[in-house]
C-alpha positions in Angstrom: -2.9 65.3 153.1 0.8 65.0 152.1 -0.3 64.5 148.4 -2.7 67.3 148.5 0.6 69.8 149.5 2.7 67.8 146.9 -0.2 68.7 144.4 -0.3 72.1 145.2 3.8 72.3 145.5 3.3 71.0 141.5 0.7 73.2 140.4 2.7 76.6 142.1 5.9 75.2 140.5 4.3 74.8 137.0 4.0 78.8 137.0 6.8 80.1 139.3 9.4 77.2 139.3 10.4 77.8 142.7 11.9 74.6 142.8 14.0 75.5 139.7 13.6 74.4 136.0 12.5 75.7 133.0 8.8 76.0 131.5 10.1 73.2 129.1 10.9 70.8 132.2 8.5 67.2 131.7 5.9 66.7 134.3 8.4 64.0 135.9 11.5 66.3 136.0 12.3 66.2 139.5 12.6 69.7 139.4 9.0 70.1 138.1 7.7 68.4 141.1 9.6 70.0 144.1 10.6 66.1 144.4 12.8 67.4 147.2 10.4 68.6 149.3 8.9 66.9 152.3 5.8 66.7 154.4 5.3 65.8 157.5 2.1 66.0 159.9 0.7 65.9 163.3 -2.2 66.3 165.7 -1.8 69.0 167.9 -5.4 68.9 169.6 -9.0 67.6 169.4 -9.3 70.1 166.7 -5.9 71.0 165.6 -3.6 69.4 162.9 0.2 71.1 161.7 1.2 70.3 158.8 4.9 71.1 158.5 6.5 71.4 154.5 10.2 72.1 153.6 11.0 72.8 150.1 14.0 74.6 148.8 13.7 77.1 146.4 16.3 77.4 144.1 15.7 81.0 143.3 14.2 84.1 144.5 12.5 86.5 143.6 10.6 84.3 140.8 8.9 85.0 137.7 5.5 83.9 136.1 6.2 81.3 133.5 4.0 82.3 131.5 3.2 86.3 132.2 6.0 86.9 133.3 5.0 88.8 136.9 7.7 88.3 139.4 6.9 88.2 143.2 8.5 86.3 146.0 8.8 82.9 147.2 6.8 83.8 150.1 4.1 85.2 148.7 3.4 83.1 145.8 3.9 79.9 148.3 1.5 81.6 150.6 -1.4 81.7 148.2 -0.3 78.7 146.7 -0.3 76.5 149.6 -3.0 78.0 152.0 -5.8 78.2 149.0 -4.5 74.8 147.3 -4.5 72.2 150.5 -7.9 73.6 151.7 -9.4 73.1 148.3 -9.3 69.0 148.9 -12.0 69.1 151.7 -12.5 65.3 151.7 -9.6 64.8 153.6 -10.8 67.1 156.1 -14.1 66.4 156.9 -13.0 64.5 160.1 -11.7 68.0 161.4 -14.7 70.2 160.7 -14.5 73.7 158.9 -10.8 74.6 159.2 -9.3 77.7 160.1 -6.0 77.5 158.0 -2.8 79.7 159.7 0.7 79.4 157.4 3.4 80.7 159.0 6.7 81.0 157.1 10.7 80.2 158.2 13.1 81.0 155.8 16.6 80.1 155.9 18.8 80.2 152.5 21.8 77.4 152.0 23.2 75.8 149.6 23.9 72.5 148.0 27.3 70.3 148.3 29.8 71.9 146.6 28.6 75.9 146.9 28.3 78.2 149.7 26.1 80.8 150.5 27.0 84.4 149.9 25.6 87.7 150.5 22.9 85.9 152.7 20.8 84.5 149.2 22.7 83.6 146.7 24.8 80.2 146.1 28.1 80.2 144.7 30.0 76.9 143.5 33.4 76.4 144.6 36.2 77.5 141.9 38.6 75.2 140.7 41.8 75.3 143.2 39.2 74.9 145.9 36.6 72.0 147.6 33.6 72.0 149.9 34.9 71.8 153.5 31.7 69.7 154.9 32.8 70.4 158.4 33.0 74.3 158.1 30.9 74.6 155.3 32.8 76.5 153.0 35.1 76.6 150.4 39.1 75.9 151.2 41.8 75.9 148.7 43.3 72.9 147.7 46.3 71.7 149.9 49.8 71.2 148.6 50.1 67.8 146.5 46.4 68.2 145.3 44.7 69.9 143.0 40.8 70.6 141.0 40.4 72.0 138.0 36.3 72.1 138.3 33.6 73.6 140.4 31.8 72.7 143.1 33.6 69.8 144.3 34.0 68.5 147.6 37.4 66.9 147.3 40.7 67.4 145.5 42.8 65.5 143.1 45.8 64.0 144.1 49.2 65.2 141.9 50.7 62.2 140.3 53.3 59.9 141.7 56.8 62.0 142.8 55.1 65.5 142.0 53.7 67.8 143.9 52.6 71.8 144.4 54.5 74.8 144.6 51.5 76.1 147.0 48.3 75.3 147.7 45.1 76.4 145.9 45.9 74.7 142.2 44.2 74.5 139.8 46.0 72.3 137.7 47.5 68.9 137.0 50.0 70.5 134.6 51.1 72.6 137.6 51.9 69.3 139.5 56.1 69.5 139.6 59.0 67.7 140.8 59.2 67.2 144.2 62.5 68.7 145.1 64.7 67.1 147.6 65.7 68.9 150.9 67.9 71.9 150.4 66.3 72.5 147.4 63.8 74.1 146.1 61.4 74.8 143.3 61.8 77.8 141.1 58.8 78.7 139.5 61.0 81.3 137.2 63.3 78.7 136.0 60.7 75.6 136.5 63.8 73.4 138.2 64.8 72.6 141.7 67.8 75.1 143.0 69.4 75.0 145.8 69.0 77.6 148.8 72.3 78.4 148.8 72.6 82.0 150.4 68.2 82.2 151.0 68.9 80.0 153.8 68.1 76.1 154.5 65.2 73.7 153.6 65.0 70.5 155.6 62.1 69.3 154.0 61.3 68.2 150.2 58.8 69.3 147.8 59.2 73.0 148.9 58.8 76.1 147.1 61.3 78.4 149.7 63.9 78.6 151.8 64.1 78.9 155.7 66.2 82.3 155.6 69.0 81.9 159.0 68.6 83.7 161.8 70.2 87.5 162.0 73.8 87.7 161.8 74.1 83.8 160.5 74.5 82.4 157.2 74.6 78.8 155.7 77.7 76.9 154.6 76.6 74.8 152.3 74.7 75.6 149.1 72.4 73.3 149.8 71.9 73.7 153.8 69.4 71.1 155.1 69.1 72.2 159.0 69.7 75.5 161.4 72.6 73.9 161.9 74.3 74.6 158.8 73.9 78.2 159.8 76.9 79.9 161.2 78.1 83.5 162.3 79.2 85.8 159.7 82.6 86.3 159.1 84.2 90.0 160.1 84.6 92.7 157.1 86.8 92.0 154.5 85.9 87.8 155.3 83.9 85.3 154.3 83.5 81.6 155.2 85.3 79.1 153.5 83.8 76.4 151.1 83.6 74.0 154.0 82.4 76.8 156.4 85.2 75.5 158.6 87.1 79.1 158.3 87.2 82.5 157.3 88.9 83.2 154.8 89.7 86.9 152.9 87.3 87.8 149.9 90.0 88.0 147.0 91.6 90.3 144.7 88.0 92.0 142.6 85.6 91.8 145.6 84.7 92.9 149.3 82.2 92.2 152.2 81.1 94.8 154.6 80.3 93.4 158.3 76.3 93.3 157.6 77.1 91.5 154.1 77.0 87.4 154.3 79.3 86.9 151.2 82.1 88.7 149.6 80.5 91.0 146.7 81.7 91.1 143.2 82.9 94.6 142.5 81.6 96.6 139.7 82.4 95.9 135.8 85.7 96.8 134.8 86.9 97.9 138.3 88.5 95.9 140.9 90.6 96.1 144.7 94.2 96.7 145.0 94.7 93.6 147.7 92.7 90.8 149.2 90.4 91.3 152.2 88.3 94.4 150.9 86.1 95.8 153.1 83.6 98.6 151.2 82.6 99.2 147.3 85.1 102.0 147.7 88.2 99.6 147.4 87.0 98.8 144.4 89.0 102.1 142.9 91.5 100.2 140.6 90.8 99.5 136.7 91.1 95.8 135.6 93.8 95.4 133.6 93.2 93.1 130.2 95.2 90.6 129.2 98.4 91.3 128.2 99.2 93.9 130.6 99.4 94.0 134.6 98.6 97.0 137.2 101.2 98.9 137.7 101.1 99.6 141.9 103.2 102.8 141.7 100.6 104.5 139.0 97.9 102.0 139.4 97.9 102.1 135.6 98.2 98.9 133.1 101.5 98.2 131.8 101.9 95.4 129.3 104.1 92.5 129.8 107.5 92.6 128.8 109.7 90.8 126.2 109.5 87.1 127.3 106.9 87.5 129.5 102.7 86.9 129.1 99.0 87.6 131.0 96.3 85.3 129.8 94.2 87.0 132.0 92.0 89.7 133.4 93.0 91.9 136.3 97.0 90.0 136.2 99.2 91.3 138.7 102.6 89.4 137.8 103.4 88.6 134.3 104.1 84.9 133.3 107.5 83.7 132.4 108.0 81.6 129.6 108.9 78.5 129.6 112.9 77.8 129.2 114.5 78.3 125.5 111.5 80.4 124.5 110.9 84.3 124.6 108.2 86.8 123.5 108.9 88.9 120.5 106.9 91.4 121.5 105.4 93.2 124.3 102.3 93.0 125.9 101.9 89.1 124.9 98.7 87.9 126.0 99.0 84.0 125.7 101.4 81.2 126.2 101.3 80.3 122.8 103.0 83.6 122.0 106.2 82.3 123.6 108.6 81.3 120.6 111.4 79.2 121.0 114.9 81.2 121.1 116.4 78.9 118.9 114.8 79.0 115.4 116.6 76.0 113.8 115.9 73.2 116.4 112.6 74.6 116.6 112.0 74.6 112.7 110.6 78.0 112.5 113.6 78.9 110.0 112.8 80.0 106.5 116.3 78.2 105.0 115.9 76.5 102.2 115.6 72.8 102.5 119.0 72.2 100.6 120.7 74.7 103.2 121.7 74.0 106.9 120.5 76.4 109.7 123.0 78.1 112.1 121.5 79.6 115.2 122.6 83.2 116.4 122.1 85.0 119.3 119.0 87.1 119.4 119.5 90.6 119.0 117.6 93.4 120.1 114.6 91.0 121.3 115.1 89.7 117.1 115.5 86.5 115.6 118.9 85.7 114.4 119.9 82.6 112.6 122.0 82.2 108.8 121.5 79.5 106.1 124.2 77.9 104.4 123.4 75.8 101.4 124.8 71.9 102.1 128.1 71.4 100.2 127.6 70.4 96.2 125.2 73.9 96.2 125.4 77.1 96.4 123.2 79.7 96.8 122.0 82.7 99.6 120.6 79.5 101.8 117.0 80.8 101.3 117.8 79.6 97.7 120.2 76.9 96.6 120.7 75.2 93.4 123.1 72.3 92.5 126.9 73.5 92.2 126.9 71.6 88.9 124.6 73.5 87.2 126.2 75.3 84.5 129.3 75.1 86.2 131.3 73.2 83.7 131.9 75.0 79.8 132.3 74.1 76.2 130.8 70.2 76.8 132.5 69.5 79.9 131.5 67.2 82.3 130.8 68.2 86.3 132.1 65.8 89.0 131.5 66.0 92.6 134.1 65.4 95.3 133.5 63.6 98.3 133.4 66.7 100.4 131.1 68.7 97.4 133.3 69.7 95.7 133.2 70.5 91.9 135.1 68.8 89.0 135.1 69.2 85.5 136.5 66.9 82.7 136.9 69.1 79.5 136.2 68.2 76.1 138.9 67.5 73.9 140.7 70.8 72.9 139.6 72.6 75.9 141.1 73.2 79.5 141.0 75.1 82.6 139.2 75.0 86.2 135.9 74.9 84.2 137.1 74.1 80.5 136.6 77.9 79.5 140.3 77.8 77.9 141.3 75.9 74.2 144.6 74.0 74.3 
């Protein structure tokens, strides 16, 4: 009996594939044969056997191979089944003439890996996703794991110190860095940062922060427990570096009461004082280098002569260092300061023959003369030897000692430089 409904399973396959296939399946295709289908049997009575088949179709409706008619699984099974196991009457003999009665239970599911939807149709698990056997349906992949195909009932695992910024991936080149506690990862910037003000992270391999609780906030930038969150500082304060303290937001910035940090004021303005409280403080122009703010007129003023501001938003100009001045106002680096005293400092323009004589500077100008060495003369910006056509008429030029010029004339001729005959 159980061949004659595998038979007839066979022959109502060959047109309809029920069982799935194609019309190009071989006869020994297990799809061909509804190889998944089983039969079972039982006497009921003196004259009463049940025969009881389970098949799964893979579609439904289905279509004539070969005519291409479509009808239902029921329907064609109905036929199929009550005409084809009756037909193989040697088998029943011991029964007597039967009176055949099919009755029909449907119930759609689906194979390992899909799950049924709108109550007759199978659809395979995506990729970030596996078969939960237990509830029967498909749950995303948890942190650390991922799948990158369908219908699968497990996930892979990332490799060794990686992990997932969520779960659901789909994956392995979305396996990253397992970042360490107070960290976390950044999908923007693809790095571990730290929580810093977003709160505290006391576990690794996170993608967030733990924000603190209302009216808190963390000390550290990288604040591992609800410990490490502390009350807010008042207005105008924020806590110090160690947390240990409150401490005023400085010159440039302010912190309201609801704030957790002090706030950078706007470009180009800044606060008159420390320990701002409101964005209206920040009422005062930053002064560039080279010039300070002025409190009287809150304007910028440039440094004075011997003075400089190498930076933004100055409020005291820098004095330079001993023996060295400015020559001009609003000097905006140190290396503007010039030393006072031109000759030790070899910023003279004597000539190299000459000797350099410091002056006092005048009217914020440098001073110093040059005075060609003796046995020269010259300006001291330009000095040739004293000799130099010093001597006339032939004579000879002799230097004293001290530098002084000599000359021995040529005979017939006399005089200081032998310009007179005897």
């Amino acid at each position: 009996m159980r061949n004659s409904v595998l038979a007839s399973l066979k022959f109502i396959n060959k047109h309809w594939l029920i069982c799935g296939g194609s019309p190009s399946d071989t006869p020994t295709s297990s799809n061909a044969d509804c190889g998944k289908a089983q039969v079972t049997g039982e006497i009921v009575g003196d004259r009463h056997y049940r025969i009881n088949v389970t098949l799964i179709a893979e579609r439904d409706p289905v279509k004539n191979a070969k005519v291409g008619a479509t009808s239902t699984v029921y329907a064609v099974a109905h036929i199929g089944l009550k005409g084809g196991i009756f037909q193989y009457t040697n088998a029943l003999k011991t029964l007597g003439k039967p009176e055949p009665k099919l009755a029909f239970d449907e119930a759609f599911f689906c194979y390992r890996g899909a799950t049924l939807v709108d109550t007759d149709k199978c659809r395979l698990c995506t990729p970030g996703t596996m078969y939960d056997e237990v509830d029967e349906k498909c749950v995303p992949c948890p942190r650390g794991e991922f799948q990158d195909e369908h219908g699968r009932t497990t996930c892979k695992t990332c490799p060794d110190s990686t992990t997932t910024v969520g779960t659901g991936t789909q994956k392995k080149e979305q396996c990253v860095h397992v970042c360490p506690s107070g960290y976390f990862y950044d999908t923007s910037s693809k790095m571990c940062e730290t929580c810093g003000l977003r709160g505290y992270q006391p576990k690794s391999g996170q993608d967030r922060c733990i924000p603190c609780p209302d009216g808190t906030v963390p000390i550290y930038q990288n604040s591992t427990t609800i410990g490490h969150c502390l009350d807010k500082c008042r207005a105008g304060m924020q806590r110090s570096s160690d947390g240990s303290t409150c401490e005023p937001c400085p010159i440039g910035s302010f912190k309201s009461a609801d704030d957790m940090v002090c706030m950078m004021c706007p470009t180009g303005r800044t606060t008159l004082s420390k320990a701002s409280k409101a964005l209206s403080a920040c009422h005062i122009k930053i002064c560039f280098p080279g010039t300070i703010l002025d409190h009287s007129t809150f304007k910028c003023e440039p440094c004075d002569f011997g003075t400089y501001m190498d930076e933004y938003d100055g409020r005291i100009c820098k004095t330079c260092p001993v023996s060295t001045t400015t020559y001009q106002q609003g000097a905006n680096t140190a290396k503007m300061c010039e030393w006072t005293n031109q000759c030790k400092a070899s910023t003279h323009n004597c000539h190299w023959l000459a000797a350099c004589i410091d002056l006092p500077d005048e009217n914020h100008k440098k001073m110093y003369s040059c005075k060609c060495k003796p046995g020269f003369v010259g300006n001291g910006f330009h000095c040739v030897d004293a000799c130099e056509g010093f001597c006339l008429n032939g004579g000879s030029c002799l230097k004293t000692g001290r530098g002084e010029t000599k000359c021995l004339c040529a005979s017939g001729f006399a005089g200081k430089r032998c310009q007179a005959t005897e």
